[in-house]
C-alpha positions in Angstrom: 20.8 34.3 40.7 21.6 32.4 43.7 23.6 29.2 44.0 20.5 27.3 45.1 18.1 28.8 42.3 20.9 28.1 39.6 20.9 24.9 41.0 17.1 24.4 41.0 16.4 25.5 37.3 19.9 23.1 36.4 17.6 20.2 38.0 14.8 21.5 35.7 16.7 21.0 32.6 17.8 18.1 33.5 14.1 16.7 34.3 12.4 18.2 31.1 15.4 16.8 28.7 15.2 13.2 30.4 11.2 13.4 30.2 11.3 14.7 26.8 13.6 12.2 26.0 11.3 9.2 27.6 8.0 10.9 25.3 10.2 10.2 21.9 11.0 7.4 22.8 7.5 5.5 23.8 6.7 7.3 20.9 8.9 5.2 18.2 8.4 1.3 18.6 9.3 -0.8 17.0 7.8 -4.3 17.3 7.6 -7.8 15.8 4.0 -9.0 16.3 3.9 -12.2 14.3 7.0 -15.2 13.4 5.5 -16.9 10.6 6.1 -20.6 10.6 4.9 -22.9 7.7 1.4 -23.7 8.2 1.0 -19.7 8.0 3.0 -19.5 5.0 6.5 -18.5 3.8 8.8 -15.8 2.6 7.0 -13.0 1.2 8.8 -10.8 -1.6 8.2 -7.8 -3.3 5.4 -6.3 -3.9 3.2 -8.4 -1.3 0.6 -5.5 -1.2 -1.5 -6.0 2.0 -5.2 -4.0 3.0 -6.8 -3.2 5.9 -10.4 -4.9 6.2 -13.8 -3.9 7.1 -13.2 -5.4 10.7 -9.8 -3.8 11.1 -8.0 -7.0 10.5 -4.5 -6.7 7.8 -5.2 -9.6 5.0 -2.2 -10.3 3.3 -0.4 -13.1 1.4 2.8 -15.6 1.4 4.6 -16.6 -1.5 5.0 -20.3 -0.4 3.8 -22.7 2.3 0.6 -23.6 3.4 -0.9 -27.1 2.9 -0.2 -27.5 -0.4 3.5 -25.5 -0.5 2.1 -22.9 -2.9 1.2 -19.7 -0.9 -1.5 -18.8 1.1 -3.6 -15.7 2.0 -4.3 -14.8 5.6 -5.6 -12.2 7.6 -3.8 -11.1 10.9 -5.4 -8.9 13.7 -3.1 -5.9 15.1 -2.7 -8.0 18.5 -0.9 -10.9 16.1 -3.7 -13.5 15.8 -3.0 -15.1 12.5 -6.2 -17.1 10.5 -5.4 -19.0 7.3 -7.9 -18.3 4.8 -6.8 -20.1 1.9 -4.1 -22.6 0.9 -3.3 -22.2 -3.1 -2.9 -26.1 -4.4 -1.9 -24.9 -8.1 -4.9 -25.5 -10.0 -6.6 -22.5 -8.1 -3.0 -20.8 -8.3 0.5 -20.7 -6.8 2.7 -18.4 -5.9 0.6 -14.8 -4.9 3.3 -12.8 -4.8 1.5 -9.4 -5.8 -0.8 -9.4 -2.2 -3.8 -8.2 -2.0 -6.0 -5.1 -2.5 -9.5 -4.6 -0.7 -12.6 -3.8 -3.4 -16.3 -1.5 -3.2 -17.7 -4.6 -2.0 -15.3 -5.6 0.7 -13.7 -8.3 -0.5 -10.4 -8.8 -1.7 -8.8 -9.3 -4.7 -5.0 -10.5 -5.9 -3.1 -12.3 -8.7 -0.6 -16.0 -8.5 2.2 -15.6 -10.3 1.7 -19.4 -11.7 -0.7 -21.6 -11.7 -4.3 -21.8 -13.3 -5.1 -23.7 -16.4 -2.1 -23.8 -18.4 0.0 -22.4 -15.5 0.7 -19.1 -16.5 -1.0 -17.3 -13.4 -4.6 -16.4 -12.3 -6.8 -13.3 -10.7 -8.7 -14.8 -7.6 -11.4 -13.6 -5.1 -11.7 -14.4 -1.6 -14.0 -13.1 1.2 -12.9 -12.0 4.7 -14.5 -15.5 5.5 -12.6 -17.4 3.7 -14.6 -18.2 0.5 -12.4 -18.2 -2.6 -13.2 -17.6 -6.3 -10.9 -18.2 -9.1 -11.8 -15.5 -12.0 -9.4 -15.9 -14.5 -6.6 -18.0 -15.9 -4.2 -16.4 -17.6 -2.6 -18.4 -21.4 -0.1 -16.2 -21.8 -2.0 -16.2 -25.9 -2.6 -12.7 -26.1 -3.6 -11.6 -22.6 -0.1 -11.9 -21.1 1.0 -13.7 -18.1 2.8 -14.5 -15.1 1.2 -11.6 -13.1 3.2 -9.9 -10.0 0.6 -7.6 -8.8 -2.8 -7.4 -7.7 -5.7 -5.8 -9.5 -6.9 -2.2 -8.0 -11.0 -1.3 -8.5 -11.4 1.7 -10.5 -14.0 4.8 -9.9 -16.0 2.4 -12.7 -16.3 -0.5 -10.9 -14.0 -2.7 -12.9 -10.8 -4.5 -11.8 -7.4 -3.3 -13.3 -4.2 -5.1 -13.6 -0.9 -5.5 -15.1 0.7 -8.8 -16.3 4.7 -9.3 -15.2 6.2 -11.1 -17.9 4.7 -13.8 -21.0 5.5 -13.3 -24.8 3.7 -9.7 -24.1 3.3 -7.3 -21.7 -0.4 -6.2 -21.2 -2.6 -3.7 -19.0 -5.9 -5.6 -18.5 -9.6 -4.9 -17.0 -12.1 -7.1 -15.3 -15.7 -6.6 -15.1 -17.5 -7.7 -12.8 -19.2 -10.1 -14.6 -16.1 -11.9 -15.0 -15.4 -10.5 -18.6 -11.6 -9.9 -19.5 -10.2 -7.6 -22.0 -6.8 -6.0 -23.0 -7.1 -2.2 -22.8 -3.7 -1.7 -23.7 -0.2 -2.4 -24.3 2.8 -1.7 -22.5 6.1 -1.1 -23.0 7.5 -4.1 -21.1 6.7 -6.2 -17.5 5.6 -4.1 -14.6 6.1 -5.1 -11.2 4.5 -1.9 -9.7 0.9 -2.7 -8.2 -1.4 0.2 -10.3 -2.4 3.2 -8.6 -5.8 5.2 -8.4 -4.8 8.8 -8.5 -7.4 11.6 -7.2 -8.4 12.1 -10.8 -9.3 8.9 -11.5 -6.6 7.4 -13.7 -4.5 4.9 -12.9 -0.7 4.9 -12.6 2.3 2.4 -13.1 5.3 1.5 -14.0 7.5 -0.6 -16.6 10.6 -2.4 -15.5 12.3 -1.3 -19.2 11.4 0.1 -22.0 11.1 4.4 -23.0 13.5 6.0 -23.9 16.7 4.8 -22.5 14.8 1.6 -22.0 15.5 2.1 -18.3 11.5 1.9 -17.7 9.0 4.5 -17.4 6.3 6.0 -15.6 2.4 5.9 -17.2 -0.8 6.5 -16.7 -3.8 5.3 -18.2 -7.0 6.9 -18.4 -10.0 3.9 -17.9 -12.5 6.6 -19.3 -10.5 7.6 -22.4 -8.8 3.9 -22.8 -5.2 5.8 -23.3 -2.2 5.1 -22.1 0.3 8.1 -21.8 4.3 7.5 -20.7 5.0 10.6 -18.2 9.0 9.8 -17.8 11.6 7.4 -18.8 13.9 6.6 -15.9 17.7 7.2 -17.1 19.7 7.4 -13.9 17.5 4.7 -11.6 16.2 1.9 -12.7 14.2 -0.7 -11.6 11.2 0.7 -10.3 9.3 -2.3 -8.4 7.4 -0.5 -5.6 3.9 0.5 -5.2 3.1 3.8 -6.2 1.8 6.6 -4.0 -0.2 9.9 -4.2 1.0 12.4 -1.5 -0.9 15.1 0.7 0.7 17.1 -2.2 -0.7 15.6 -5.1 2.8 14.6 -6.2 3.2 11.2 -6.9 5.9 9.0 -4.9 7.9 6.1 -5.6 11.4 3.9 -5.6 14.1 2.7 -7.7 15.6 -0.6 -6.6 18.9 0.2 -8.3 20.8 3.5 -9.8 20.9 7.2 -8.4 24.8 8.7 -6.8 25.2 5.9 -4.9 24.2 2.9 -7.3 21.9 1.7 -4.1 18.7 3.0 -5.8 16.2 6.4 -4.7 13.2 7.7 -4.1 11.6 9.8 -6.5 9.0 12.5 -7.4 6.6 12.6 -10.1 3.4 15.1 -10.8 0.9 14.0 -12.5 1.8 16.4 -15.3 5.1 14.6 -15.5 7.4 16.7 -13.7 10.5 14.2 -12.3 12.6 14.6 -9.3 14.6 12.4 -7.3 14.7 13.2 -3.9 17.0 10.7 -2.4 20.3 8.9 -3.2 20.8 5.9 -1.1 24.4 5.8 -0.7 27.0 3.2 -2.1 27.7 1.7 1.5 24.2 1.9 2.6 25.6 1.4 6.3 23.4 4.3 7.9 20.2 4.2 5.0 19.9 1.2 3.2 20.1 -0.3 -0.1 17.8 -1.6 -3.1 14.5 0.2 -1.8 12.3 -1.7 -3.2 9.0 -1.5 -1.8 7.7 2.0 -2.1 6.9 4.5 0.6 3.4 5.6 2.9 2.9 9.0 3.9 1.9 9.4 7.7 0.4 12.3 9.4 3.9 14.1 10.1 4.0 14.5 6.2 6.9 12.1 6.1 7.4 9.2 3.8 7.8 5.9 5.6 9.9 3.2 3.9 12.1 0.3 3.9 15.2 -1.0 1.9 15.5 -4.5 1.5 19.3 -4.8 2.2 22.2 -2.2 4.1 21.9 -1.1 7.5 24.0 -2.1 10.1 23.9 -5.8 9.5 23.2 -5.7 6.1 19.7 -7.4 6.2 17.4 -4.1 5.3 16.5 -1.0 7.2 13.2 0.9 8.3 13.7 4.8 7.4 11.6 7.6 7.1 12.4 11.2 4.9 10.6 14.3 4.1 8.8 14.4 0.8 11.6 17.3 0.2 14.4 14.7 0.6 15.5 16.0 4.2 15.6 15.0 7.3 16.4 11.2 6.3 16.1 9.1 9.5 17.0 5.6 10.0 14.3 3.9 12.2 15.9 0.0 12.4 18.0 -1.7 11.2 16.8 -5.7 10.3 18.8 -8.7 11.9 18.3 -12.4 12.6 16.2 -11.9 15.5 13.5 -9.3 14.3 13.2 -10.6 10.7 15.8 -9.6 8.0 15.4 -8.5 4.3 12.1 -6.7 4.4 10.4 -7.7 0.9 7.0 -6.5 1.0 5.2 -3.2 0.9 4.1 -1.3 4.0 0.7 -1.2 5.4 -0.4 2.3 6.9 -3.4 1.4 8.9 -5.7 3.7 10.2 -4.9 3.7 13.2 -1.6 5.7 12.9 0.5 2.3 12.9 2.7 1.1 9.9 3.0 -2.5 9.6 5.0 -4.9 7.2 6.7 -8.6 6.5 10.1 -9.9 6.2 11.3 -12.1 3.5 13.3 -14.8 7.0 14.1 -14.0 10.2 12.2 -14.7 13.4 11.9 -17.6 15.9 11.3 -19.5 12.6 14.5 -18.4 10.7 13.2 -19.4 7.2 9.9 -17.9 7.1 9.6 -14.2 8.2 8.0 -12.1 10.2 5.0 -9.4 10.4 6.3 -6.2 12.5 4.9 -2.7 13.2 6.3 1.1 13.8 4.0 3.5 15.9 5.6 6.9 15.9 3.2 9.3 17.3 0.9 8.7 14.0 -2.4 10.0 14.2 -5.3 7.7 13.6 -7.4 9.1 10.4 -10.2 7.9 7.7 -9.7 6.1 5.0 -12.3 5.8 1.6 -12.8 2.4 0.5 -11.8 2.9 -3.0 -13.5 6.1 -4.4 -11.8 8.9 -4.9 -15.1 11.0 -5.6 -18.3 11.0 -5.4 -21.6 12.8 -6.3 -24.0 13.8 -3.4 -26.2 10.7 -2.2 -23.8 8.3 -3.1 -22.9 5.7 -0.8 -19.0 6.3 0.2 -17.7 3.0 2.5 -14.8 4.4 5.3 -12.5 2.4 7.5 -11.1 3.7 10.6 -11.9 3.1 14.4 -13.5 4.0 16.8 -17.2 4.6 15.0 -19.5 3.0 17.3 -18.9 6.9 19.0 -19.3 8.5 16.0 -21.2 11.5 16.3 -21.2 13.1 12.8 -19.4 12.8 9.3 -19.1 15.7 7.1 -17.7 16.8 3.6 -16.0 20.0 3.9 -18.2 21.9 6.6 -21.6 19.8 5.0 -22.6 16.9 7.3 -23.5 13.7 6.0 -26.1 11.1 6.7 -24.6 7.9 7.5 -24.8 4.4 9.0 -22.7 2.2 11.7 -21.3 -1.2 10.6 -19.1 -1.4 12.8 -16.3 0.3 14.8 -14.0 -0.6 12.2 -16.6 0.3 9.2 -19.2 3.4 8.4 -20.7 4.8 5.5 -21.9 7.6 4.7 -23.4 10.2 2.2 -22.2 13.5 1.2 -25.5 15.9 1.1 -26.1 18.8 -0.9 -23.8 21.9 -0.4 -20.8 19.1 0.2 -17.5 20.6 -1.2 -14.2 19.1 -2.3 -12.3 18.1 1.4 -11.0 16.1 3.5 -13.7 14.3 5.1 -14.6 14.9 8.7 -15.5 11.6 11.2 -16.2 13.4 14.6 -15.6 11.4 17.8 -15.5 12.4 21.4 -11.6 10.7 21.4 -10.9 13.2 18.5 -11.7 13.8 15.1 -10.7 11.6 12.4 -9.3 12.7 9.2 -8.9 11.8 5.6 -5.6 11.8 4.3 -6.4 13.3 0.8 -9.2 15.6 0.0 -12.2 13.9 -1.4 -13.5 15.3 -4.7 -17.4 16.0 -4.7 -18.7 15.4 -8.4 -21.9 17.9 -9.1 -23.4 15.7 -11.3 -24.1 11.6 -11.7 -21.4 10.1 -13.2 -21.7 6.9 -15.5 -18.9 5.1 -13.7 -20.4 6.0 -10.4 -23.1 4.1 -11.2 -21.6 1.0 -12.8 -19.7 1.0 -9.2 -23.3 0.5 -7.6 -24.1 -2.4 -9.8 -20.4 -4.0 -9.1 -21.2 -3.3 -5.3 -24.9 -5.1 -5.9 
């Protein structure tokens, strides 16, 4: 080779490392979109469960502030326009600390922690306009109290819930007529919002109780009415984040405290009950963090996305992401002053490939937080309001972007009638000769996929169509 062609293909490498370099890093960013300030609301914590609405907006709530000092909820669009939608005065509620989750019908629904008739919390309603509904106070005389989560719709239609503390610990359900029952005890307070698994049952957590009354893992089966503990934590302890159902089937989740390092974990449950922990923070939590508290999302990479309320390099939280193996743990940010410190509520995977979330303080208004997001190459995909299955003809409501181009929708290789909303909003209707698959929206940008498969159901299911009457 000759100096000058030596010298050439040096330049080359040279060019494709710094360009390479440039693509990785447009695409991590890392961005505070939103400094709260009081009349937005104040200082969320843990689990502050947000959802993305039918118009793409992320609804959320604040613990305190507002008019009235007691919390609000608000919906913010992905450019950072903020909208109060309601200011809790303490007779409708105070203190919604659990967030918000997004039901069949497209409203939303969430829990005060206080507040109500004999101040012992309350399960509200509230439209993406605005309009509120109180549903149900709780007495804390026999149907628990003092709830720190929101409610999640099952595949029947009904709302289910957990209570956080009281003289006893409760799992309840809400119809839609407004009728409250217990369905069944639990073992102690749960702080972990409930999740719907693929196969329709619902899974939680308890802060203590099982067998080293450390907590467990449960899941309760609406149709059935039983409750079944899966695992009692012994090593980590403290399991306070949202729950979530992997690409794998496996379910994910984190201890705030225990594990190697005593800085809490992420672990790994099947639905069968099969336990692994995957990650050890460690004691110094200098390059990963400490007391993850807030659960994990799984983006289109396969990794799990998370944050840890305190460690990193100025000891105010960090943003990390790790394979659902346990390798390849990367530190995204660490939280300071400026950019909002002590990152106390669950992350938000919206579909369009960017993870958003909220500081506890921090900002240009140190006291009351911020709302950041983390694109990282993510691909957009579709999400199913709700359902997790479905028999043909049924009505199945998706979010994603990007619609009004929509040309097709199908369930496995079977395509689907279905109808426009909006860009943000389409359903559609699985026909005959649909299978069990991810579903399919196709657009000229790219198609849109769904995250998990959807299960087709070959014949009507009673829940299926109590969901139609709660949707009615």
């Amino acid at each position: 080779m000759t100096t000058n062609s030596w010298s050439s293909s040096r330049f080359l490498i040279v060019f494709w490392i710094l360009v390479l370099a440039g693509a990785m890093a447009q695409a991590q960013t890392f961005t505070v979109f939103h400094n709260f300030i009081e009349s937005d609301g104040c200082c969320t914590i843990y689990p502050s469960m947000m959802a993305q609405g039918r118009d793409g907006r992320i609804y959320g709530t604040t613990l305190s502030g507002g008019s009235h000092l007691a919390g609000n909820v608000f919906a913010i669009t992905t450019a950072g326009a903020i909208a109060d939608l309601h200011d809790f005065s303490g007779t409708d509620g105070n203190g919604p600390q659990g967030g918000i989750t997004m039901g069949l019908d497209g409203n939303f629904y969430g829990t005060t922690y206080l507040g109500g008739g004999t101040q012992h919390g309350t399960i509200f309603k509230i439209t993406p306009a605005g309009v509120f509904t109180s549903l149900y106070s709780f007495s804390n005389n026999g149907d628990g109290a003092y709830p720190r989560t929101p409610p999640v719709q099952a595949q029947d239609g009904n709302l289910y819930g957990a209570t956080g503390n009281g003289s006893n610990y409760i799992l309840y359900k809400l119809t839609s007529a407004g009728v409250f029952s217990v369905v069944a005890t639990l073992l102690s307070q749960s702080y972990t919002p409930l999740l719907l698994g693929t196969d329709g049952n619902l899974y939680g957590t308890t802060l203590y109780g099982g067998t080293y009354n450390e907590g467990t893992v449960f899941r309760f089966s609406p149709a059935a009415k039983t409750i079944t503990t899966l695992y009692s934590f012994k090593n980590e302890w403290s399991p306070n984040g949202p729950l979530l159902q992997a690409t794998d089937g496996a379910i994910y989740g984190t201890a705030a405290v225990g594990g190697t390092g005593s800085s809490g974990a992420i672990y790994r449950i099947t639905t069968a009950g099969a336990y692994k922990v995957i990650y050890n923070f460690t004691a110094a939590g200098t390059t990963d963090g400490r007391t993850p508290q807030n659960g994990v999302v799984q983006g289109s990479d396969g990794f799990l996305y998370g944050v840890a309320s305190t460690g990193g390099a100025n000891g105010l939280g960090t943003l990390f992401k790790v394979s659902t193996a346990g390798t390849g743990f990367t530190l995204l940010h660490s939280f300071d002053p400026p950019t909002g410190d002590t990152p106390s509520s669950a992350l938000l995977l919206h579909t369009n490939g960017t993870i958003y979330g909220q500081t506890q303080h921090g900002g240009t208004h140190p006291a009351y937080g911020t709302m950041f997001s983390l694109t990282n190459n993510l691909k957009p995909y579709v999400k199913p309001v709700v359902l997790v299955s479905a028999k043909v003809g049924a009505s199945v409501g998706l979010l994603g972007q990007g619609f009004t181009t929509a040309t097709g929708v199908t369930f496995g290789n079977t395509a689907a009638t279905y109808t426009v909303t909006s860009d943000t909003f389409i359903t559609a209707k699985p026909a005959a000769g649909s299978t069990t698959s991810q579903i399919t929206v196709k657009e000229p940008s790219g198609n849109l996929l769904s995250s998990l498969k959807f299960k087709i159901v070959p014949t009507v299911l009673p829940q299926l169509e109590m969901e139609k009457a709660f949707v009615r």
